[in-house]
C-alpha positions in Angstrom: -19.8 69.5 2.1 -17.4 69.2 5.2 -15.5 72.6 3.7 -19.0 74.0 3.5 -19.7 73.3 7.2 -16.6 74.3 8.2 -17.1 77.8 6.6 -20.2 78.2 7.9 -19.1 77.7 11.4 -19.3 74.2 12.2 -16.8 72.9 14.8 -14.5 69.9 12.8 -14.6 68.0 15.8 -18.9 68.1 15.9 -18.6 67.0 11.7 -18.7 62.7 11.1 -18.3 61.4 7.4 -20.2 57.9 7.2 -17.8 55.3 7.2 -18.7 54.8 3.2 -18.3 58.8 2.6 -21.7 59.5 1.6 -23.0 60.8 4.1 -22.3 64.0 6.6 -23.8 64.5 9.9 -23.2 67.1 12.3 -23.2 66.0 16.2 -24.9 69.3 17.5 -25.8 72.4 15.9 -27.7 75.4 17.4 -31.1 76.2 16.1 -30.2 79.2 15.4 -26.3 78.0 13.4 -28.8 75.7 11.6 -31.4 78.2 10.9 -28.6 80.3 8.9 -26.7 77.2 7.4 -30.2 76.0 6.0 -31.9 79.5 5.1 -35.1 78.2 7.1 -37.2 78.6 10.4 -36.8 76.0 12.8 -39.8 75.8 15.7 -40.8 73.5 18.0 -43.4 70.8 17.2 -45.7 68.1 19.5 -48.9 66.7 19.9 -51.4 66.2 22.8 -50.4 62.3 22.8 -46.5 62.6 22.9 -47.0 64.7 26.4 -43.7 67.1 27.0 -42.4 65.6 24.4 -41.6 67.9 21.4 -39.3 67.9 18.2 -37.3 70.4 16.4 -38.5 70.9 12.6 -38.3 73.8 10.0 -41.0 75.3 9.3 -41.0 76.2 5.4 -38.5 74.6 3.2 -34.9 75.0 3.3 -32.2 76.0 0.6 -28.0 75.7 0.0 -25.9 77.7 -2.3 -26.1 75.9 -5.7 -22.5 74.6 -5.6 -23.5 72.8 -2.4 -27.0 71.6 -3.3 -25.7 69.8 -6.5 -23.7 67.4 -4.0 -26.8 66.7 -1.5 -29.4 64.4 -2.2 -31.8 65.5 1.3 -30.8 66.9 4.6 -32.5 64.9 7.2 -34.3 64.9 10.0 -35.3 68.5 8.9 -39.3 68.5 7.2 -41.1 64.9 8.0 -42.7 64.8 11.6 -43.0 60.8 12.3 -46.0 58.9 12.1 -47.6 58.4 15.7 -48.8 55.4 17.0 -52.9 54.2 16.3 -54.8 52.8 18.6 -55.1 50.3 20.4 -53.9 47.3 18.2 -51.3 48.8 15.8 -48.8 49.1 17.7 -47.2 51.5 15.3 -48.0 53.4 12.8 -44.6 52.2 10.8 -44.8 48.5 12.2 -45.3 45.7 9.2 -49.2 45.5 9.6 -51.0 44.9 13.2 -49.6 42.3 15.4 -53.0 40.2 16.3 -53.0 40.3 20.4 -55.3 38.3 22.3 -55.3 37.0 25.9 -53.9 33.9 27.7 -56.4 32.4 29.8 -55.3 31.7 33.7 -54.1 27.9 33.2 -53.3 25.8 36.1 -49.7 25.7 36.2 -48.6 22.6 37.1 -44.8 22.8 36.2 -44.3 25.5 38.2 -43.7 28.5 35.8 -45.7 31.6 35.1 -49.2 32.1 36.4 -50.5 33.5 32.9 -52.4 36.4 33.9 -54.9 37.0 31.5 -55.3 40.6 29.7 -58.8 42.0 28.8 -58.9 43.0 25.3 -59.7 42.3 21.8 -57.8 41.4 18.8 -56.7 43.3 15.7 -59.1 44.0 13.6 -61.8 42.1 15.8 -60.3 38.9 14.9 -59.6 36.1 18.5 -56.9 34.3 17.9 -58.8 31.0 18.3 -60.8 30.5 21.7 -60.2 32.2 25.1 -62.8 29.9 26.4 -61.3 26.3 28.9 -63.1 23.2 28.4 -65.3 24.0 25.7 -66.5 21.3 23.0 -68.8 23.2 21.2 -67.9 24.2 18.0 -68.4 27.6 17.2 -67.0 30.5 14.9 -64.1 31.2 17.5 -64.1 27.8 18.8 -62.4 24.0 18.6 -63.2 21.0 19.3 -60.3 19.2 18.9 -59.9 15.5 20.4 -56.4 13.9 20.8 -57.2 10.4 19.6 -59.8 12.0 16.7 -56.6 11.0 14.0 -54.2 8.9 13.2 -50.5 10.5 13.7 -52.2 13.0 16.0 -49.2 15.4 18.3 -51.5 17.4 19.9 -50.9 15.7 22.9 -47.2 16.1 22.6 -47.5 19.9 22.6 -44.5 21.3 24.3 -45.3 22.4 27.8 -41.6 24.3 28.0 -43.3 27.7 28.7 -45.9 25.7 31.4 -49.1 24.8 31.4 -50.6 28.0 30.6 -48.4 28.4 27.1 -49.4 24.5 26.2 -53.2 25.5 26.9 -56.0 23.6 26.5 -57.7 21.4 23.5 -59.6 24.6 22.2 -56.2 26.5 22.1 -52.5 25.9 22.1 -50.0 28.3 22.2 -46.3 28.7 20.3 -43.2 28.5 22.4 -39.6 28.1 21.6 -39.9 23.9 22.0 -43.1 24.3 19.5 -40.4 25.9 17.0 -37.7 23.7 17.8 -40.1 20.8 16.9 -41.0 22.0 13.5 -37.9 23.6 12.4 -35.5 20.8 13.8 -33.2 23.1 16.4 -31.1 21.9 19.3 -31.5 22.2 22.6 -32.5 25.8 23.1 -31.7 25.6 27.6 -28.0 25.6 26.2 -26.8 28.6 27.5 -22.9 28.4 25.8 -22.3 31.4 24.4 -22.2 31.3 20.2 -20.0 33.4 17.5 -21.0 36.0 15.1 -24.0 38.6 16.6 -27.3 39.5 15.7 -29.8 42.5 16.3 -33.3 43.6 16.3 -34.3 46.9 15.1 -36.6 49.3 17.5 -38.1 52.4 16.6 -40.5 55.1 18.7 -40.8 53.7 22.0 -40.4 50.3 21.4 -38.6 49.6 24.7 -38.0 46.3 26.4 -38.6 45.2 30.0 -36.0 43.2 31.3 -38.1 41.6 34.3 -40.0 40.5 31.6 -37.3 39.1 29.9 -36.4 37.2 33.0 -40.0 35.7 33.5 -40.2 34.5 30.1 -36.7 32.7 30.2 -36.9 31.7 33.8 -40.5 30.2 32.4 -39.6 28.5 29.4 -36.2 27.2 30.3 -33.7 29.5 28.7 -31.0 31.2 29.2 -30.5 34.7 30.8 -31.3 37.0 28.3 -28.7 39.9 28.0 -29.0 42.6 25.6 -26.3 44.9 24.1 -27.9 48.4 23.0 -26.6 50.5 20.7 -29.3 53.7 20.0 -29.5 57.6 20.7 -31.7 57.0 23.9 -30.7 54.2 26.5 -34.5 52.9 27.5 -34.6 49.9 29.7 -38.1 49.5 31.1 -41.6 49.4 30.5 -44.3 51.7 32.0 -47.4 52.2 32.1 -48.4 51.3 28.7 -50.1 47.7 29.2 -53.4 48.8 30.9 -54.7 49.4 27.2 -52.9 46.7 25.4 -51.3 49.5 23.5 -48.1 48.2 24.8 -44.4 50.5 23.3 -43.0 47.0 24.4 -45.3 44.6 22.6 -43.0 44.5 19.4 -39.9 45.0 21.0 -40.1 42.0 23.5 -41.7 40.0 20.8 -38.4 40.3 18.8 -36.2 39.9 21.7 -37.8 36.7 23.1 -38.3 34.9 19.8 -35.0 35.8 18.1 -33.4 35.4 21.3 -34.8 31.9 21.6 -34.0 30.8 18.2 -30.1 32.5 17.8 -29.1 30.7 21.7 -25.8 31.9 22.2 -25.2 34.3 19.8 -24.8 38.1 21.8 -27.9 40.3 20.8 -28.1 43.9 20.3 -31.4 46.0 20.1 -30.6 48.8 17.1 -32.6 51.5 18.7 -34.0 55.1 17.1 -36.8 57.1 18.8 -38.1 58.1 15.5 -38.9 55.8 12.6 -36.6 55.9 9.3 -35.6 53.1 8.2 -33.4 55.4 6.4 -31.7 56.5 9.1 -31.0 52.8 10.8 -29.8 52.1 7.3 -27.6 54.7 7.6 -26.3 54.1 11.0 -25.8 50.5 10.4 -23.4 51.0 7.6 -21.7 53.9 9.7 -20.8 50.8 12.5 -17.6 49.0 12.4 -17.2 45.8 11.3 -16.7 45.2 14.9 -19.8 46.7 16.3 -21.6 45.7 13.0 -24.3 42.9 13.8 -24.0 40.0 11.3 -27.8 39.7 11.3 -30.7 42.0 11.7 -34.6 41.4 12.3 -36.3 44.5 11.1 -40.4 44.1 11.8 -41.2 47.3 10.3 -42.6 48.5 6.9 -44.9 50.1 4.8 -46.4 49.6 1.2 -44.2 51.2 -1.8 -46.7 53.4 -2.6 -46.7 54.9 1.0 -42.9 55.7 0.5 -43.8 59.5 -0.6 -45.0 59.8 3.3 -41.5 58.6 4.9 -39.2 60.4 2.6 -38.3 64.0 2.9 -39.7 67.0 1.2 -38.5 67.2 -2.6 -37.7 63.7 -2.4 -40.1 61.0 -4.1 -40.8 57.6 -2.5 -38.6 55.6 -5.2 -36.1 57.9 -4.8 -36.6 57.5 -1.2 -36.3 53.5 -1.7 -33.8 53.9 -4.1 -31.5 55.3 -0.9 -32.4 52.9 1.1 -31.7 50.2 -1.1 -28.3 51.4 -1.4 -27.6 50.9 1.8 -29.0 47.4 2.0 -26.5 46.5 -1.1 -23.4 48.1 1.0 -24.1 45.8 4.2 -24.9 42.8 2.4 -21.4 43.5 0.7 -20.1 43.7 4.2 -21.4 40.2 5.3 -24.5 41.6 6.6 -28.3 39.6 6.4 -31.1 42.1 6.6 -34.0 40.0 7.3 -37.7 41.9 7.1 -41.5 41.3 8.4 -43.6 40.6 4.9 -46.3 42.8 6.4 -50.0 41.3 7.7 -52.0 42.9 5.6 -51.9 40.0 2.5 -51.6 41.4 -1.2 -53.7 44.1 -0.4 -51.2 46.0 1.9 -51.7 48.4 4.3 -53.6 50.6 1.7 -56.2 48.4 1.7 -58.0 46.7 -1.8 -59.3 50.9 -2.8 -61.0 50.2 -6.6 -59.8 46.3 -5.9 -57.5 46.2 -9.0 -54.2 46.7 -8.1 -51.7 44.9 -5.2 -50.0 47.0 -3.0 -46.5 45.5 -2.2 -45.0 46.0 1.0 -41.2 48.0 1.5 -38.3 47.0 2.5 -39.8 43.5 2.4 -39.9 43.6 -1.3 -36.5 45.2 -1.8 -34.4 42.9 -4.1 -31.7 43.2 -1.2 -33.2 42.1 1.8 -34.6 38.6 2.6 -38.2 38.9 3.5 -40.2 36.5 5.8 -43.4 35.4 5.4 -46.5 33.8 7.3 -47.6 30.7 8.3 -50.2 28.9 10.3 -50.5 25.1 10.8 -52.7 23.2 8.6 -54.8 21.7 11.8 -55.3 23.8 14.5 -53.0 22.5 17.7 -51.5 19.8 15.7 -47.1 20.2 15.2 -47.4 19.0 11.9 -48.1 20.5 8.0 -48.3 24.2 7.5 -50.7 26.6 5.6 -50.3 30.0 3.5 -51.6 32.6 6.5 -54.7 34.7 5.0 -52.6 37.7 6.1 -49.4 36.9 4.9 -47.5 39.8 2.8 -46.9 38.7 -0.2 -46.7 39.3 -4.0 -44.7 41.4 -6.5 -42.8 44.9 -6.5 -44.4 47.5 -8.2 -40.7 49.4 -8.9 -37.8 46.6 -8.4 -36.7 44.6 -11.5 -36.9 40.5 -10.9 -33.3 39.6 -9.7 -31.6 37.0 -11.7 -31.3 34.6 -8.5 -35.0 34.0 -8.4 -36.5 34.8 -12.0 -36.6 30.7 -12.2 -38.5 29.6 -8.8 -40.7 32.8 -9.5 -41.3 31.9 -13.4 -42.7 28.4 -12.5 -45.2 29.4 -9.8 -46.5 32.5 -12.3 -47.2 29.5 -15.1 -49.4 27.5 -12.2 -51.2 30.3 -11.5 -52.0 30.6 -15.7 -52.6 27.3 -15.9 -53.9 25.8 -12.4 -54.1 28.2 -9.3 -56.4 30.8 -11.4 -54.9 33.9 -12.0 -55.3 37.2 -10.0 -56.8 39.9 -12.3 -55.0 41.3 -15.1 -53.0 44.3 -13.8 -53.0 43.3 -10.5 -49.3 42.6 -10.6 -46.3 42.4 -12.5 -45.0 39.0 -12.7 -41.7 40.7 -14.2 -40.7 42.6 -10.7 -39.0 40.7 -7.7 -41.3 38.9 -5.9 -41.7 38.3 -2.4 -41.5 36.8 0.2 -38.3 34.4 0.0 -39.2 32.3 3.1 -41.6 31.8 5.8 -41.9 30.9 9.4 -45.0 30.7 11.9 -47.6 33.9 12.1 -50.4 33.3 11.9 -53.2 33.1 15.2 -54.5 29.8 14.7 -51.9 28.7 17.3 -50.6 32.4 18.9 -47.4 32.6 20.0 -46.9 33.0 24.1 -44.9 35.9 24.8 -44.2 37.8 28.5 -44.5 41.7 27.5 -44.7 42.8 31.2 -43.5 40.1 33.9 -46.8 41.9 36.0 -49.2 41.2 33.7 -48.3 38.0 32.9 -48.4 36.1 29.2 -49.9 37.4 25.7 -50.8 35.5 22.3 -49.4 37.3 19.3 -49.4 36.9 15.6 -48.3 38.1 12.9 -45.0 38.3 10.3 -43.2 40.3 12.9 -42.9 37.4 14.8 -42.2 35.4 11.9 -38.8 37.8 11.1 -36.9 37.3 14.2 -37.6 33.4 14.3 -36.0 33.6 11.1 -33.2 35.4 11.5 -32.2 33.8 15.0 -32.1 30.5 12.8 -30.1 32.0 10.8 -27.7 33.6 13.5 -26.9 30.4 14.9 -25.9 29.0 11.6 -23.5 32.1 10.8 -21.8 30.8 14.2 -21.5 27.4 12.8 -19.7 29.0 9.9 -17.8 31.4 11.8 -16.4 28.4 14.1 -15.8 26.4 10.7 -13.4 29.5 9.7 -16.0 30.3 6.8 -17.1 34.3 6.3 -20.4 35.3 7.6 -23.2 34.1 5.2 -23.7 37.9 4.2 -26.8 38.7 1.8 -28.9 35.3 1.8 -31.1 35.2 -0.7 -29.1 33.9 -4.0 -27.9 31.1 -1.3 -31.9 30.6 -0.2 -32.4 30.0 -4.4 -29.9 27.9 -4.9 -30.6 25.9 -2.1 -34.5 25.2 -1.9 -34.9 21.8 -0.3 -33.4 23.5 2.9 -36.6 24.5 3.5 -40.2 22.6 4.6 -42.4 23.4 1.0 -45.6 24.5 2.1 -48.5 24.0 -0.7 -51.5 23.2 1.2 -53.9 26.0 0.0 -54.6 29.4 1.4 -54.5 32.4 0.1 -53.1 35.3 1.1 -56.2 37.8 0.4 -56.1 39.7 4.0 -59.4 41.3 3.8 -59.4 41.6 0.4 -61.4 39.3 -2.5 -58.3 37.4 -3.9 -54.6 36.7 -3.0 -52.0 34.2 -4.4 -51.7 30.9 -2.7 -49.1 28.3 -2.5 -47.8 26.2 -4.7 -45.0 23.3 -4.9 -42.0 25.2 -5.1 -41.3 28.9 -4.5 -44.8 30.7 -4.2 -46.4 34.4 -3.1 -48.2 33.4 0.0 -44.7 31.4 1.7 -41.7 32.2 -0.5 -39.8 28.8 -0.4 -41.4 27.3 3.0 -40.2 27.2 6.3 -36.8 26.4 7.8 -35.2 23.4 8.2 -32.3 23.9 10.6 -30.3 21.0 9.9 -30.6 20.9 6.4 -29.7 24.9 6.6 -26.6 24.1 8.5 -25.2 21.4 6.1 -25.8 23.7 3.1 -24.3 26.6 4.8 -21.2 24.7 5.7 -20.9 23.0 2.8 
């Protein structure tokens, strides 16, 4: 390929062979070079919403002499135009279902922090995320009455005010902070701003930017260290504008994932894996194309779609397992290369972002259920405000591949929770799944909106509650970046791919079987189960017991 581009015109110096050698790119290239290389048209392409924005397609399809083509599996960017952004809620059209965004109510802040601006808007979907009302004791569809002293063994009133009093809330609604996670997943002090080995990252895609006054207010507010962010992308964005008036926020999902992975990881340096179009192709591709020192050792990717949607991302003449099938490759090369790929289940329960069409079939989510990623799935607490027990969330990706094989490293864990649902949990209809296929997801953290969490998206407009499994990824991962440093400071590797270490290793991890399934808006889902299960993989974290596994 490289003698091809070379005989065709191409400067050696603008030609890059991926660090693995399967892959060519060309650093710049003329319309006009390309249109000959390719045999194809390229015009320019944009949309009303995208302003003077515009991108650089071709126009019909493209060819290669045949002794060239037989070597090339798809030349890229080059047919697809990205999905665009729907509003108001879904924040993108390629994020892992609809992050569920309500506002904070103005709280009297006693401690000092934030002021907690409220936001007018709705939720996702038309669902609150509990109560926005104060003081109110009668019990409604959206509303709690929830008394302190009502039970035995009650925490409610040791809610962790870390982020102030407008995070902590009120008895109708309390809000998730870093000392709410701390306190169920057993961390250390999270104010210690030593800095930690290894490295981690959050992927961003199509505007996702980050604000880092934002960043400021929420650390300043919740006691934690300076957050400082190490970008590597094709664009350098450093600030939000504009874009929270209409709660369709580019930042929403990036700050989410900064703050909460951020939070969890402590120490350990961050980097924001940016690309102003979505392909999680492409990121693939240019993660594996890093050194080993540039290389994060773990990555928080919120993004997804279902497997049969993959026709849509891949490129023209290429089908959507074929499409995953590439991807996947890459996940195997940077798990081989001590890389944990950590993914967003989705929010859409079995049903999937397709929806429940003749209500026969499950529609898995991707990469979540790739065999070589760890997905993450959601949770919400059993009793509202109460830092105790957690439930399957109703909108919790989850279920089996329709393409991907069972992996050896779970067929056990999966095998017993498909003979509870024969025998006890009732069975999802016949064809609805294929108990044969990897199943997902492998773990689970809070997502759920019983109890939103509090993040800062703009430090003008103050704080937000946000659900969903893309705030359950990077709480995940950070856990899991602080243990690589552990491991790292031991003289151990980096724990690499996770999950045959996850299945091995179950009791590191809070079981969650109280029931709930995970139907979305659909009729039926799977629920949990002792064990591994559908709706919350193998549970939630437990840091310590993570820790001495890991270094063990």
């Amino acid at each position: 390929m490289r003698e091809y581009l070379v005989a065709s015109g191409v400067p050696k110096h603008d030609i890059v062979v991926s660090a693995t050698g399967d892959a060519v790119s060309v650093r710049s290239l003329s319309c006009h070079a390309a249109e000959k290389l390719l045999s194809t048209d390229i015009h320019h392409f944009g949309h009303p919403r995208l302003g003077a924005q515009h991108l650089l397609r071709a126009a019909r399809g493209y060819s290669l002499p045949q002794s060239v083509a037989a070597h090339v599996r798809v030349v890229a960017p080059l047919l697809r135009l990205p999905s665009l952004k729907e509003r108001p809620h879904q924040l993108t059209s390629a994020m892992s279902g609809s992050p569920k965004i309500t506002p904070i109510p103005h709280a009297d802040d006693s401690h000092g922090h934030g002021s907690g601006a409220g936001v007018r808007g709705k939720s996702s979907k038309g669902r609150k995320s509990g109560s926005s009302k104060k003081g109110s004791s009668k019990k409604g569809q959206d509303e709690y009455d929830y008394d302190d002293d009502d039970e035995e063994g009650s925490s409610s009133s040791d809610w962790p005010a870390d982020c102030g009093a407008t995070c902590a809330g009120d008895d109708t609604q309390r809000y998730v902070t870093p000392g709410v996670l701390a306190k169920l997943y057993g961390l250390p002090d999270l104010s210690d701003g030593t800095t930690l080995s290894g490295s981690m990252a959050v992927a961003s895609f199509q505007g996702e930017f980050w604000d880092q006054e934002g960043l400021d207010y929420y650390t300043e507010s919740c006691g934690l260290p300076e957050i400082v962010i190490n970008q590597i992308g094709n664009e350098k964005p450093n600030k939000c504008t504009g874009v929270m008036s209409e709660l369709t926020g580019e930042c929403t999902e990036g700050m989410m994932d900064i703050e909460l992975m951020k939070a969890m990881g402590g120490g350990v340096p961050l980097t924001v894996v940016y690309n102003g179009q979505y392909s999680i192709e492409d990121w693939a591709l240019q993660l594996n194309n890093m050194t080993d020192g540039e290389l994060p050792l773990v990555h928080s990717l919120s993004y997804g779609d279902d497997e049969v949607q993959q026709d849509l991302d891949a490129t023209d003449g290429q089908s959507g397992g074929d499409y995953m099938d590439a991807i996947d490759a890459e996940f195997m090369k940077l798990g081989l290369r001590g890389v944990s790929i950590l993914v967003a289940s989705g929010d859409e329960g079995v049903w999937g972002r397709t929806g429940t069409g003749d209500g026969t079939k499950f529609h898995a989510d991707y990469p979540a259920a790739s065999p070589w990623v760890t997905a993450v799935g959601g949770t919400d607490l059993k009793l509202i405000n109460e830092l105790g027990e957690e439930q399957a969330w109703t909108d919790g990706g989850g279920g089996f591949s329709s393409r991907a094989t069972i992996p050896d490293w779970q067929s056990d864990a999966v095998a017993g929770y498909v003979g509870l649902l024969d025998k006890s949990l009732g069975s999802p209809p016949d064809g609805s799944y294929d108990p044969a296929n990897r199943a997902y997801p492998d773990v689970a953290a809070l997502g759920g909106i019983l109890n939103p969490y509090c993040i800062v998206v703009d430090a003008d407009v103050g704080w937000l509650g946000i659900g969903g499994t893309s705030a359950s990824s990077p709480v995940v991962a950070g856990i899991f970046a602080r243990v690589n440093a552990a491991r790292l400071d031991a003289g151990k590797p980096a724990l690499g791919f996770l999950n045959q270490f996850l299945y091995q290793n179950p009791d590191m991890f809070n079981d969650v079987t109280t029931y709930g399934e995970n139907k979305g808006e659909g009729y039926v889902g799977f629920g949990p189960a002792p064990g591994w299960d559908a709706a919350t993989g193998l549970g939630t974290p437990n840091y310590e017991k993570i820790l001495s596994a890991a270094l063990a």
